[in-house]
C-alpha positions in Angstrom: 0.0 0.0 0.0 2.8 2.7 0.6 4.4 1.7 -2.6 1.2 3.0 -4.0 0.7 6.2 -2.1 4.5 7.0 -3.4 3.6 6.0 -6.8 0.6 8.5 -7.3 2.4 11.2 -5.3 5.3 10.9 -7.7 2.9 10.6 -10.8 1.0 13.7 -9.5 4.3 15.7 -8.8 5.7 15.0 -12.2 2.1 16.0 -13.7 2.8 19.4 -11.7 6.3 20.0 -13.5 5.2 19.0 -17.0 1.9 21.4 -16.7 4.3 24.1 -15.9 6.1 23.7 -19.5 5.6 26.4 -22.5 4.6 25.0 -25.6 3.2 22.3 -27.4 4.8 19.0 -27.2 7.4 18.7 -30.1 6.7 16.0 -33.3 9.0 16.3 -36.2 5.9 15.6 -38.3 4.1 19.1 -37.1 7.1 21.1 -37.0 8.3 20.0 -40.5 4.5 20.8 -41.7 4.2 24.2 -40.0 8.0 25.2 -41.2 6.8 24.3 -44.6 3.2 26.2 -44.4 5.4 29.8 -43.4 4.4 29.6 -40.0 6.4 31.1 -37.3 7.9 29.2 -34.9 9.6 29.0 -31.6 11.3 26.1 -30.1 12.3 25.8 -26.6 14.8 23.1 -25.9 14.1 22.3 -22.3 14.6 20.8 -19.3 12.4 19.7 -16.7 15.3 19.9 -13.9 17.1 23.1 -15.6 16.4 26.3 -13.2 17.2 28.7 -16.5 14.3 26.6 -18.2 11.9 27.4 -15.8 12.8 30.6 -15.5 12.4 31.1 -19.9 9.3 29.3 -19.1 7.4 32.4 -17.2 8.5 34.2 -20.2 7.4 31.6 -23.0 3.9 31.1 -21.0 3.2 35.0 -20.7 3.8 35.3 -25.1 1.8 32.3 -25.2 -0.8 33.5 -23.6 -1.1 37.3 -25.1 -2.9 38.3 -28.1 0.0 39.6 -30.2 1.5 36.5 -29.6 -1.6 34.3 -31.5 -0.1 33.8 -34.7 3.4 31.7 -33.4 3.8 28.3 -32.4 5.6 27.7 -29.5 7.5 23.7 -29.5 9.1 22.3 -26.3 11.6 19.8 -27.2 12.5 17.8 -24.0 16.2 17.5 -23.7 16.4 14.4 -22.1 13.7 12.1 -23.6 14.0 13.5 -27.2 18.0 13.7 -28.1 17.4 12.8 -31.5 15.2 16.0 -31.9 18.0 18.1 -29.9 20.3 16.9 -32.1 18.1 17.8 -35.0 18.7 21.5 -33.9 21.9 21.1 -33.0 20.8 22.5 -29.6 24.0 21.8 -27.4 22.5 22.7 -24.3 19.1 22.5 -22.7 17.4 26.1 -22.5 18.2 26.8 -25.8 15.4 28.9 -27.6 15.2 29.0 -31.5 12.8 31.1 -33.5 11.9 30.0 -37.1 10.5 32.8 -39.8 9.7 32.1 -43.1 10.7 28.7 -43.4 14.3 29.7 -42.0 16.1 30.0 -38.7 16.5 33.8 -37.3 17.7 33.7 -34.1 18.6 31.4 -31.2 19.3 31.9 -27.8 21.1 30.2 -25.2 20.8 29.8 -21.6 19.1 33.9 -21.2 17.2 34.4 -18.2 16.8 37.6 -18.1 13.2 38.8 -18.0 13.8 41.5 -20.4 16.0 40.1 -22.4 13.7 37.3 -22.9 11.1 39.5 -24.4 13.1 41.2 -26.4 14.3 38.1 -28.4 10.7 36.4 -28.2 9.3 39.7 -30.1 11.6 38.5 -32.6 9.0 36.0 -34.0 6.5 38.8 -34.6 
C-alpha cells in the first residue's frame, strides 16, 4: 500500500512539473509541416530539472498566452527524452530557444534568463 501512495504522489508531482512547461509538445511531423506552411515558430529546448528553463518558461507562457502572440507556435523539445530531436537542432544545451520565420532559422538563444531580455528576443518571431 505505501508503494502506492509514493507512486501516485510521484505521478501527481511530475504531472505538476510537465503542466508548468511552455509550448506544445514537439513532433517532427508538425514542425516540418508548419516550417513548410510559413508559420512562425519557436522552439524551446528544455529541461524539466534546468532552473534557467523554468525561469524562460514564465516568459514563453506569458507570449503564449497574449494576443499579439496568437499567430506563433511555441514547440518544447524535451532535452532528455527526445535527443534525437536536440540533435536535430543542433541545440547543445538545454534552455536553448530558437525562433523559425519564413521557413528559416533567425535567431537562437542560449541559456538567457533575463526577463527583459527574454522579451526582447521572443518579439523576434513577430
Amino acid at each position: 500500500m505505501r508503494f502506492f501512495k509514493q507512486f501516485f504522489v510521484l505521478i501527481f508531482l511530475l504531472t505538476i512539473e510537465h503542466s508548468q512547461a511552455a509550448g506544445k509538445f514537439y513532433t517532427q511531423q508538425e514542425f516540418d509541416t508548419l516550417l513548410a506552411e510559413g508559420k512562425t515558430l519557436v522552439v524551446h529546448i528544455h529541461a524539466d530539472w534546468c532552473g534557467t528553463c523554468k525561469a524562460q518558461d514564465i516568459q514563453i507562457n506569458a507570449a503564449i498566452n497574449s494576443a499579439e502572440f496568437k499567430d506563433v507556435v511555441f514547440f518544447e523539445v524535451d532535452y532528455d527524452t527526445q535527443r534525437k530531436h536536440v540533435k536535430f537542432f543542433n541545440g547543445k544545451l538545454q534552455s536553448t530557444i530558437i525562433i523559425f520565420k519564413a521557413g528559416k532559422e533567425i535567431d537562437r538563444v542560449v541559456a538567457e534568463r533575463d526577463a527583459s531580455e527574454l522579451q526582447a528576443f521572443l518579439k523576434k518571431s513577430l
